[in-house]
C-alpha positions in Angstrom: 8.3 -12.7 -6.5 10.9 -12.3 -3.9 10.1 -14.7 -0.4 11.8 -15.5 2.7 12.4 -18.5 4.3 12.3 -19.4 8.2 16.1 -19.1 8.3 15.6 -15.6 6.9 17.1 -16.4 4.0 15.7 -14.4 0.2 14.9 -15.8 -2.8 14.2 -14.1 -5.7 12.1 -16.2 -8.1 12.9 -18.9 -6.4 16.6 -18.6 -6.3 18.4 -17.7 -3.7 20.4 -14.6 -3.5 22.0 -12.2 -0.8 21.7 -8.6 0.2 23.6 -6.9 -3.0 22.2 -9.4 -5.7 18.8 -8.5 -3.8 19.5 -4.8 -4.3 20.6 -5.1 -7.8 17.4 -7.0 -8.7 15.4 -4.4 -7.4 17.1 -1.4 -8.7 16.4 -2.9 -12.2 12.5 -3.8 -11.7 12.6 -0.5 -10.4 14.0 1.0 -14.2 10.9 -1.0 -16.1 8.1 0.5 -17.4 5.4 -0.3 -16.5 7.0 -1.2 -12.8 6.1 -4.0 -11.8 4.4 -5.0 -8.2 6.8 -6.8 -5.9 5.1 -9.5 -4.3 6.2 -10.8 -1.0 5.5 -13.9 0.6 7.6 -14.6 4.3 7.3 -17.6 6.3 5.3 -17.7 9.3 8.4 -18.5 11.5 10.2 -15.9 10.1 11.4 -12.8 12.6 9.5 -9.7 11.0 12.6 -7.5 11.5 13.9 -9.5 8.4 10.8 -9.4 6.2 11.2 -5.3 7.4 14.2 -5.4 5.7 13.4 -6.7 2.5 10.4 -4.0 2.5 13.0 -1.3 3.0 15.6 -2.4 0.5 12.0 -2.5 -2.1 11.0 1.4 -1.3 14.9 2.5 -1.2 15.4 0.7 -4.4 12.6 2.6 -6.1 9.8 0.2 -6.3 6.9 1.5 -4.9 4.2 -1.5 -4.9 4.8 -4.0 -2.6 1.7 -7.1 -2.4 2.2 -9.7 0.0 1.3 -13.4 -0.5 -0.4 -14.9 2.1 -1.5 -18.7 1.9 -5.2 -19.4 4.3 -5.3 -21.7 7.1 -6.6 -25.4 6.4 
């Protein structure tokens, strides 16, 4: 699970972590078998350039299925 915060800040599981640790992450989801889905959940304030970027680093990393998380209305 890998989310973004209004600030633009990532989180991967839940912690924190920058551009490289973000990378590195990837590249080893992307070296299990079966590969597992990244699922992405961005805040609604959140500039879409940013949540671009994490869907970039994803598919250069090697991980090709990418859900996003989307939370309804109340």
């Amino acid at each position: 699970n890998v989310s973004v915060d209004a600030q633009g800040k990532v989180f991967w599981n839940q912690q924190e972590v920058d551009q490289p640790q973000l990378e590195q992450r990837i590249a080893e989801a992307a070296q299990q078998e079966p590969q597992p889905e990244l699922h992405l959940r961005a805040d609604r304030d959140v500039r879409y350039e940013r949540v671009a970027e994490v869907m970039a680093a994803a598919q250069h990393g090697g991980l090709g299925k990418i859900g996003f998380i989307t939370e309804p209305k109340h």
